[in-house]
C-alpha positions, 0 to 999 in steps of 0.5 A, a space after each residue: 665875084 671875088 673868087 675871079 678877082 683874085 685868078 688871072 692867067 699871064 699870056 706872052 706872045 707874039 704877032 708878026 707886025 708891030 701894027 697888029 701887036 698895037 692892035 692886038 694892045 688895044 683891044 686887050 686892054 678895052 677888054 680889061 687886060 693888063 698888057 705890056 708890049 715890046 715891039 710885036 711881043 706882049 705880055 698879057 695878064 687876063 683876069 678870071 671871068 665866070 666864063 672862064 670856068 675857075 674850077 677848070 683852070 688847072 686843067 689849063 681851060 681858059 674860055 674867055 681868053 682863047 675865044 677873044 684870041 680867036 675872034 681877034 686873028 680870024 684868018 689874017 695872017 698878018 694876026 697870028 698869034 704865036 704863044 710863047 708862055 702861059 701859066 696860072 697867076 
């Protein structure tokens, strides 16, 4: 879908250990982010999906991205995510 293509959402946040961060990397980019990772902070550019609901972005709804935030934290508190900016891309 083109219209996906060309809306993404930047990301920056933090993990307390820089062995989650490169974990956190990898997985981001498996998924088809752009990441780049500055010690335990990264800065994350998620392309749009049909999942994220494109109509609703403005209201800041970015499905996809925060179920992928959450599946990859679980309960470990070694993988809090600690979100330090968001916007529109």
């Amino acid at each position: 879908m083109p219209a996906a293509a060309a809306r993404a959402y930047l990301v920056r946040v933090a993990v307390p250990l820089r062995r989650e961060a490169a974990s956190l990397e990898r997985a981001l980019v498996a998924a088809g982010a752009e990441v780049e990772r500055d010690g335990a902070v990264l800065t994350v550019v998620w392309p749009a999906s049909e999942a994220d609901e494109l109509e609703r972005w403005e209201e800041y709804t970015f499905t996809e991205l925060v179920f992928f935030l959450r599946a990859w934290a679980g309960t470990d508190p070694r993988r809090r995510i600690d979100v330090l900016e968001e916007r529109l891309l």
